[in-house]
C-alpha positions as CSV (number, residue, x, y, z in Angstrom):
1,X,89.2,84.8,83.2
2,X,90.7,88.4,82.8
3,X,94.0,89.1,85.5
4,X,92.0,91.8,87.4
5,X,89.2,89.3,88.5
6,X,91.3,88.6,91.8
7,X,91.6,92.1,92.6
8,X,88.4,92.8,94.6
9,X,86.5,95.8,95.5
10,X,88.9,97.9,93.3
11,X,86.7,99.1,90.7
12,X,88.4,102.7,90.1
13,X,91.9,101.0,90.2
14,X,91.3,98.6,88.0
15,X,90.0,100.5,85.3
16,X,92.8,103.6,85.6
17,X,95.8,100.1,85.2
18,X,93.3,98.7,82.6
19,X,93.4,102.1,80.6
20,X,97.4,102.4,81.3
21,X,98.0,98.7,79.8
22,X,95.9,99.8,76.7
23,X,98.5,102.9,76.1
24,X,101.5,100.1,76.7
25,X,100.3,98.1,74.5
26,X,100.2,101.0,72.1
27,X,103.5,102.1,72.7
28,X,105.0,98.5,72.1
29,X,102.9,98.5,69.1
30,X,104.1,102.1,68.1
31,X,107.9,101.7,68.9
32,X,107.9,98.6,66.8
33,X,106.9,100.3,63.6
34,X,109.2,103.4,64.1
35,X,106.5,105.7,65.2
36,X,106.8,108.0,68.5
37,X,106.0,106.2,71.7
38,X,103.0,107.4,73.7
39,X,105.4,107.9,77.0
40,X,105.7,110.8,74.7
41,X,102.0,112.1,73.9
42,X,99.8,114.2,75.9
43,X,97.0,112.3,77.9
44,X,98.6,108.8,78.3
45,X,97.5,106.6,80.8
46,X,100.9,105.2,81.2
47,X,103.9,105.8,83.2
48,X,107.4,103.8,84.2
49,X,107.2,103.7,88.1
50,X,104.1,103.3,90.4
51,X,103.3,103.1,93.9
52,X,100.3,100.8,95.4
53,X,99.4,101.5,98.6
54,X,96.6,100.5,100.8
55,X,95.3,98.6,104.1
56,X,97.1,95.1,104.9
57,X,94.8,92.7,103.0
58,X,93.3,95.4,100.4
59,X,95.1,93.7,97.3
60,X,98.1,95.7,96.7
61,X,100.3,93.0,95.5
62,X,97.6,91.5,93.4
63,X,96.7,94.6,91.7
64,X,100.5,94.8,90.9
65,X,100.9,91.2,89.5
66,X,97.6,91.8,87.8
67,X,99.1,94.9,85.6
68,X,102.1,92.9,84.8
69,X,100.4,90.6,83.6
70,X,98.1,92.7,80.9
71,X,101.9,94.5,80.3
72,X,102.9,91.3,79.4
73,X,99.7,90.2,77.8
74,X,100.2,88.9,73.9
75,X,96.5,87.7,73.2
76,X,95.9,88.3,69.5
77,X,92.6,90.0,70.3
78,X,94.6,93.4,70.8
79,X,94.8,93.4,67.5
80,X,91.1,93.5,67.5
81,X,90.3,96.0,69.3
82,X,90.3,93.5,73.0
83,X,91.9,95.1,76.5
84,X,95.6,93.5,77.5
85,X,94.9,90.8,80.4
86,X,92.8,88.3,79.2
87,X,94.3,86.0,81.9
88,X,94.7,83.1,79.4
89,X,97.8,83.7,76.9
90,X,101.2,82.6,77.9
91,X,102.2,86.2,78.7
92,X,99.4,86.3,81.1
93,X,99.5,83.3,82.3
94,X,103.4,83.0,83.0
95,X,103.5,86.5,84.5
96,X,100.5,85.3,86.9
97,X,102.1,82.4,88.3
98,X,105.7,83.8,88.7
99,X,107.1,82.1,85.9
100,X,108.0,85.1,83.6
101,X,111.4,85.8,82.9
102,X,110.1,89.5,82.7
103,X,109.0,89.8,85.7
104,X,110.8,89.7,88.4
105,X,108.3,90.0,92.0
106,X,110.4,91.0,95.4
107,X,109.4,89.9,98.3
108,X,111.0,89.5,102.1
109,X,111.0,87.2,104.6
110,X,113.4,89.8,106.2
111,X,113.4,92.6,108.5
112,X,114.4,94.9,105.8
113,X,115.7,94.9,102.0
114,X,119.3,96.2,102.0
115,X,121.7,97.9,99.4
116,X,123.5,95.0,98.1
117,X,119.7,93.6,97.0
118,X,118.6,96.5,95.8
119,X,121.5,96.9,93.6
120,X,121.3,93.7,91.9
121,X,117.7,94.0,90.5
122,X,118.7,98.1,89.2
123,X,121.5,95.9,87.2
124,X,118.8,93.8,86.4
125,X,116.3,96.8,85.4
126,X,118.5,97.6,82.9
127,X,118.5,95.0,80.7
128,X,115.7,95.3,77.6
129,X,113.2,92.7,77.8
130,X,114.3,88.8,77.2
131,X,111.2,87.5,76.1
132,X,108.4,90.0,77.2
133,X,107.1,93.2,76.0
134,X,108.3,95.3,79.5
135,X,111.3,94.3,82.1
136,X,108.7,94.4,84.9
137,X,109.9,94.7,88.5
138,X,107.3,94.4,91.4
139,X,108.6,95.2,94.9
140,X,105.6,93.9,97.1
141,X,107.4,95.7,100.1
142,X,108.6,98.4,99.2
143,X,108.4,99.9,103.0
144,X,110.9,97.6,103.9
145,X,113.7,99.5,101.9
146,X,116.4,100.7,104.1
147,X,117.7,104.5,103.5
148,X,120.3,103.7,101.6
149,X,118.5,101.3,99.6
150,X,116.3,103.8,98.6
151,X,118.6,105.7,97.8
152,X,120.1,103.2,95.7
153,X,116.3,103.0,94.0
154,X,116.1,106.4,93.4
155,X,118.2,106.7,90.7
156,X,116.7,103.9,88.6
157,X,113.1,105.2,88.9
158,X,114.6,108.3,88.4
159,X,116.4,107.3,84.7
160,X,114.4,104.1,83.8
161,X,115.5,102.2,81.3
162,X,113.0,102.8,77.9
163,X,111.4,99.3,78.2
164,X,111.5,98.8,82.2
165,X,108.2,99.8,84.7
166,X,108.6,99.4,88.6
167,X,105.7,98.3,90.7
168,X,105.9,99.2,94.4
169,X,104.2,98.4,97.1
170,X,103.4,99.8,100.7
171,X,100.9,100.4,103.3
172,X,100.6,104.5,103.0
173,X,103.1,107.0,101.0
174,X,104.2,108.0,104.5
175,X,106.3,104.4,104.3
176,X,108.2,105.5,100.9
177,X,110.7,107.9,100.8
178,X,109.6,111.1,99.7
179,X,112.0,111.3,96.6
180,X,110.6,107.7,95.5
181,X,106.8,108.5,95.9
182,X,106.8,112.3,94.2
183,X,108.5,110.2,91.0
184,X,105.6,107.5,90.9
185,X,102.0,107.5,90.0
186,X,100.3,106.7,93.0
187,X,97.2,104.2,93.3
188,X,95.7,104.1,96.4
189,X,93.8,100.9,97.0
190,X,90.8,100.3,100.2
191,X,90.0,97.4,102.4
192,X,87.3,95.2,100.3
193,X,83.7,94.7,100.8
194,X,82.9,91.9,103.2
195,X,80.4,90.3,101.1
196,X,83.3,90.7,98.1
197,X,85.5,88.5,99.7
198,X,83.2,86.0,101.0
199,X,82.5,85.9,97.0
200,X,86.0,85.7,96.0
201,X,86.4,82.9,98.6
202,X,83.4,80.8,97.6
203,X,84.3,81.2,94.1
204,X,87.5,80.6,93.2
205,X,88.3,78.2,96.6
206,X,85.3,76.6,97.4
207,X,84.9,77.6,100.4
208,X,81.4,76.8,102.0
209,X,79.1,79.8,102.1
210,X,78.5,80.4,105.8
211,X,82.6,79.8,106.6
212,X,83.3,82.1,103.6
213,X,80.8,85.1,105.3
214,X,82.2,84.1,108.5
215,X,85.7,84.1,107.9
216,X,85.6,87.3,105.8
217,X,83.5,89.3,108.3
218,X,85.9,88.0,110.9
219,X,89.1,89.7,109.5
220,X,87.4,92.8,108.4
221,X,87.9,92.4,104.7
222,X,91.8,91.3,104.6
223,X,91.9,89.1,101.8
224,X,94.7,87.1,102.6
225,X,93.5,86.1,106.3
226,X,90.2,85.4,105.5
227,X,91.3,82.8,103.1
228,X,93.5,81.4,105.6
229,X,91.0,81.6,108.4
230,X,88.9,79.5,106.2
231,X,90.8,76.7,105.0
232,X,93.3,76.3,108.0
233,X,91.9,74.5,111.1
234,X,95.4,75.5,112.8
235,X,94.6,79.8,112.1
236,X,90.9,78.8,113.4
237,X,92.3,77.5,116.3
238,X,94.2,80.2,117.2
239,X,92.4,83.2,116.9
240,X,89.8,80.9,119.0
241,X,92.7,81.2,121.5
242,X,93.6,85.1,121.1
243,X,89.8,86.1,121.4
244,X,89.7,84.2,125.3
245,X,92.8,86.8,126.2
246,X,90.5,89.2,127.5
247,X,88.1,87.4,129.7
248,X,91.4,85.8,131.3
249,X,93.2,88.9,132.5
250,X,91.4,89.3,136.2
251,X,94.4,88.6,138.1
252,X,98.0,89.2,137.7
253,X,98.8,85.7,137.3
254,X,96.0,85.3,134.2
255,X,97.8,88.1,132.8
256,X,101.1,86.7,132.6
257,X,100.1,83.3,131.5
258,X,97.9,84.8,128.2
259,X,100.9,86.8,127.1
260,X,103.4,84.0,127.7
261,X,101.0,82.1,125.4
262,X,101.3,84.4,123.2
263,X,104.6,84.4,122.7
264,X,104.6,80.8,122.4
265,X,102.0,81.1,119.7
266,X,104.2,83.2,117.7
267,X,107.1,81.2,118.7
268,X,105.8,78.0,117.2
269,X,104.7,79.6,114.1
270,X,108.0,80.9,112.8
271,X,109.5,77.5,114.5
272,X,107.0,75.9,111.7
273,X,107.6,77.9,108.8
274,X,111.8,77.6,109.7
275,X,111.5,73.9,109.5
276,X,109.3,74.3,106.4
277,X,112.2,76.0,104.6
278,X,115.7,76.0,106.1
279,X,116.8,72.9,106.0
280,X,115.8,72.5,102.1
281,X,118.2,76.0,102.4
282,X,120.7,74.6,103.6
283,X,121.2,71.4,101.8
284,X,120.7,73.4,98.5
285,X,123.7,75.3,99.4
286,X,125.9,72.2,100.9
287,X,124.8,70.9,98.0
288,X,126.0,74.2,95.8
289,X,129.2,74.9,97.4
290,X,130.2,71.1,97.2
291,X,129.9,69.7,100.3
292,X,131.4,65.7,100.1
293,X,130.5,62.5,101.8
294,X,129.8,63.1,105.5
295,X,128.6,66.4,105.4
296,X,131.9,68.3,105.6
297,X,132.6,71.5,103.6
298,X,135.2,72.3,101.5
299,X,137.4,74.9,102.9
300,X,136.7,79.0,102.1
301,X,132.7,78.0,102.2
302,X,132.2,79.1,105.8
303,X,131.1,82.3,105.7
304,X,128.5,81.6,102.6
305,X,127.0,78.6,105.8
306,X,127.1,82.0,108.1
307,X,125.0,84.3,106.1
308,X,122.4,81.8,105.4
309,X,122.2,81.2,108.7
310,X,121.7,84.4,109.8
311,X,119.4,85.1,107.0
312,X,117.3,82.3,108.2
313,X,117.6,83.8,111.8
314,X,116.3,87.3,110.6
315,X,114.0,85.0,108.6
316,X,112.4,83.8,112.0
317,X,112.2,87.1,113.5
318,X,110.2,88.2,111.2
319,X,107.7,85.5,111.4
320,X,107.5,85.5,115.2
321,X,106.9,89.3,114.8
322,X,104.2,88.9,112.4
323,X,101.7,86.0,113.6
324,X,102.7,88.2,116.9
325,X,101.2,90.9,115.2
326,X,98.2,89.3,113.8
327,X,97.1,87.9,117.4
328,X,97.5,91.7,118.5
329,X,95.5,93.2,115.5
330,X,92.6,90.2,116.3
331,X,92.8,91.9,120.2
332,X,91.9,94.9,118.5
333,X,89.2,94.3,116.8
334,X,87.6,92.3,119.7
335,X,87.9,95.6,122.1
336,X,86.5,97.3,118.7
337,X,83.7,95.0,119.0
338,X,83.2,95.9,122.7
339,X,83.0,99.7,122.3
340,X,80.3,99.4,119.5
341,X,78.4,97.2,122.2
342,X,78.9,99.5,124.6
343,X,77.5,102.8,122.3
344,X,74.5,100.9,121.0
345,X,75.5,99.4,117.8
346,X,75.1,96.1,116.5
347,X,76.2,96.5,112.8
348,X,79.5,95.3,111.5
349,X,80.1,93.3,114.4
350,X,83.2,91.3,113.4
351,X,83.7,88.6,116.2
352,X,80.1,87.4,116.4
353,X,81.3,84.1,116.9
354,X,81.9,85.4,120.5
355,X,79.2,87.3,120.8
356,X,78.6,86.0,124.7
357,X,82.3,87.1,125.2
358,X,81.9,90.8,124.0
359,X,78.7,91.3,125.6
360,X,80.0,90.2,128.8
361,X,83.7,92.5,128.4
362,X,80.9,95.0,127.4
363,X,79.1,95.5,130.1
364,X,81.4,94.5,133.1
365,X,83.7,98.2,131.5
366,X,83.1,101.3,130.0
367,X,83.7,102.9,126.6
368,X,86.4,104.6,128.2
369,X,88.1,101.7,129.6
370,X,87.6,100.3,126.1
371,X,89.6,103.0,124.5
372,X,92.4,102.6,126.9
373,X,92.4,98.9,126.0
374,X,92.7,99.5,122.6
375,X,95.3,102.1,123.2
376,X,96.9,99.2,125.6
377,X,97.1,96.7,122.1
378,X,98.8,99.7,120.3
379,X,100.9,100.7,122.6
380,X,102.3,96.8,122.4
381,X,102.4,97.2,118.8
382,X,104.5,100.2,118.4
383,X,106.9,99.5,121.5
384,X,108.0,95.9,119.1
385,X,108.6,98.0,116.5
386,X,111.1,99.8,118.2
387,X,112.7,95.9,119.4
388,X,112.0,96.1,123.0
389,X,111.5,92.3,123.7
390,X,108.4,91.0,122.8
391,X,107.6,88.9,126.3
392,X,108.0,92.7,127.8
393,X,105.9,94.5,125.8
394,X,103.1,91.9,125.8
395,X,103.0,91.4,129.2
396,X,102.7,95.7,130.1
397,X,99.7,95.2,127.9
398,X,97.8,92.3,129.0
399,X,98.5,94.4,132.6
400,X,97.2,97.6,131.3
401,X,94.0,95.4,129.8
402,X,93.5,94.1,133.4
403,X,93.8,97.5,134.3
404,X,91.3,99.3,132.7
C-alpha cells in the first residue's frame, strides 16, 4: 500500500508531491556524494515550504502526512528505479503513524497557535535531521496562526534550514498571511467524489456498502465526517436531531427550545472529549511537577496547574464551537436540499434520508425564503466567529428560519 492511497480524489496533487519526492530523493542522494543539490537545478519539482489548502474534509492534512512520508521514505527500490512512498518501510511507516522523530505534525485543540509555540518548533526546524532524510514540519492549521506568530514563521520559511521542508495547512490562501503564502508552493486540493469516499470507507474500514454511500453522500464528500457518520451511532443520532430543527420552528417557543438544544448538543460534546483528556492532563502534570501523598503540590507549581487549566478551558471552547459548527453546516445543507426541490432538481440530494422532511419545508416556502434561511445559518456562523455568545446567535437564527 503506497502513502497516497488515503488521499482521495486528488489525482493532479498526488502526482505534482509524487514527482517532488522523486527530486528529494535525488537531492539526498546527490548531497551525499558531493554533487550539487537539485534545490539548485532548473526544473525541480521540489521546494522547502508548501501550502495545502482546500474544503474542510478534502484531505489536506493527509496529503501532507502522505509527502512526508515518501520524504522520509528509505525503501531500497529507489535504488531501482521505484517512486518514494511505498507505505511499507520504517520511514514510511513511522512517518504515517506519527512516530517519526522527523516529523513533527501541529495540531490545536486551541483557539489559536501563539508566539511562544511557534518559536519552539523554528528552534526545532533548525536542527539537521536525527534519523530521517528531511526535518519535516506539518502545521495541519496553519490558519490558526496569530499575527505575530506568523510573523515569527516568516522568517524560518523565509531562511530554511538546508535539510528542513514545512507543510502547511488551511482552508483558502486568504487564511495565510500574505508574506507566508507568496514564499510557498501552493497545492490546492477539492472536496472528493462521493462514490470515492464511499470507496475509501468500505475499503479500508469495512464499512457496509449502503451506510458507506449513505454516509458519504450525507456529508457531501468530507472525508472525516463521513467516516464518523458511519461508524458512530452517537454522530448518527445527532445529525438525526439537527435535520428535525427545521420542521420545529412554527412558533416562538419551538424556536427557542431547538437552539437551546443545540447548545446543549455542543455542550455535551466538548463536556465528553474534556473528560476524555483532562484529567489524564492533569495527573500527568501532578504527577511531573511532584505532587506527594494527598494530592497536594509542592510550592512554586501553581501557576504551571493555572495554564493547563486554562488551556483545557480554551480546549473546550473550541470543541463546543466546532460540533456547534457542524450541526450549523448539516442546517445548511438541509435548506440546500430544499431549494434544489424547490427549482426542479433531484440530483445530488444529500439528506435523502429525510426526503419527506425536505419535500414538505419545500413546498410549504419559496426559493426565496430558502435563500434567506441559508443566509439565516450563515449569518449564525459568522456572528460566533466574532464571540457574541453562542445561545444569542443561535436563537436570532432559528427566529429568522421561522421567519422566512
Amino acid at each position: 500500500m503506497a502513502v497516497w492511497d488515503d488521499l482521495v480524489g486528488q489525482d493532479r496533487v498526488q502526482e505534482q508531491l509524487a514527482a517532488a519526492a522523486r527530486d528529494a530523493d535525488a537531492l539526498v542522494t546527490a548531497v551525499s556524494e558531493g554533487k550539487p543539490g537539485v534545490f539548485e537545478a532548473q526544473g525541480s519539482k521540489m521546494t522547502h515550504a508548501w501550502l495545502f489548502t482546500g474544503p474542510p474534509g478534502s484531505g489536506r492534512s493527509t496529503a501532507a502526512r502522505a509527502f512526508a512520508a515518501a520524504l522520509q521514505c528509505t525503501s531500497p527500490d529507489r535504488a531501482l528505479g521505484g517512486a518514494p512512498g511505498c507505505g511499507f518501510c520504517d520511514g514510511c511507516h513511522t512517518s504515517l503513524i506519527g512516530t517519526h522523530a522527523d516529523v513533527e505534525v501541529i495540531r490545536t485543540d486551541l483557539l489559536s497557535i501563539g508566539v511562544k509555540e511557534t518559536r519552539d518548533l523554528v528552534r526545532r526546524a533548525q536542527l539537521s535531521p536525527a534519523v530521517g532524510r528531511w526535518q519535516v514540519i506539518v502545521m495541519e492549521d496553519a490558519d490558526r496562526l496569530t499575527e505575530g506568530a506568523g510573523n515569527v514563521l516568516l522568517k524560518a520559511v523565509e531562511e530554511p534550514a538546508p535539510r528542513t521542508v514545512w507543510l502547511l495547512c488551511a482552508p483558502s490562501l486568504e487564511d495565510v498571511l500574505p508574506t507566508i503564502r507568496s514564499r510557498c508552493r501552493h497545492l490546492s486540493l477539492s472536496t472528493p467524489p462521493v462514490e470515492a469516499v464511499a470507496d475509501i470507507l468500505i475499503r479500508r474500514d469495512g464499512v457496509d456498502p449502503e451506510r458507506a454511500h449513505a454516509a458519504a453522500r450525507a456529508t457531501q464528500g468530507h472525508i472525516g465526517r463521513a467516516r464518523r457518520l458511519a461508524t458512530d451511532e452517537r454522530a448518527r443520532a445527532r445529525r438525526a436531531a439537527v435535520l428535525k430543527v427545521p420542521l420545529r420552528i412554527a412558533d416562538v417557543g419551538g424556536g427557542l427550545k431547538a437552539a437551546q438544544e443545540l447548545i446543549d448538543t455542543a455542550t455535551d460534546d466538548a463536556k465528553q472529549m474534556a473528560e476524555e483528556v483532562d484529567a489524564k492532563e492533569t495527573e500527568d502534570l501532578k504527577a511531573a511537577l511532584g505532587a506527594v501523598a494527598g494530592g497536594r503540590m509542592p510550592r512554586g507549581t501553581a501557576g504551571a496547574m493555572k495554564e493547563l487549566e486554562d488551556k483545557q478551558k480554551r480546549r473546550k471552547t473550541r470543541t463546543q464551537r466546532d460540533s456547534l459548527d457542524l450541526a450549523l453546516t448539516e442546517l445548511t445543507g438541509f435548506y440546500r436540499d430544499v431549494l434544489a426541490i424547490q427549482f426542479g432538481s433531484k440530483l445530488a440530494i444529500a439528506n435523502a434520508d429525510v426526503w419527506d422532511s425536505l419535500e414538505r419545508v419545500a413546498e410549504s416556502s419559496t426559493p426565496a425564503q430558502t435563500l434567506r434561511r441559508i443566509e439565516a445559518v450563515t449569518a449564525c456562523r459568522e456572528a460566533m466567529d466574532r464571540n457574541v455568545a453562542p445561545l444569542l446567535a443561535v436563537e436570532a437564527m432559528t427566529m429568522s428560519l421561522r421567519a422566512g
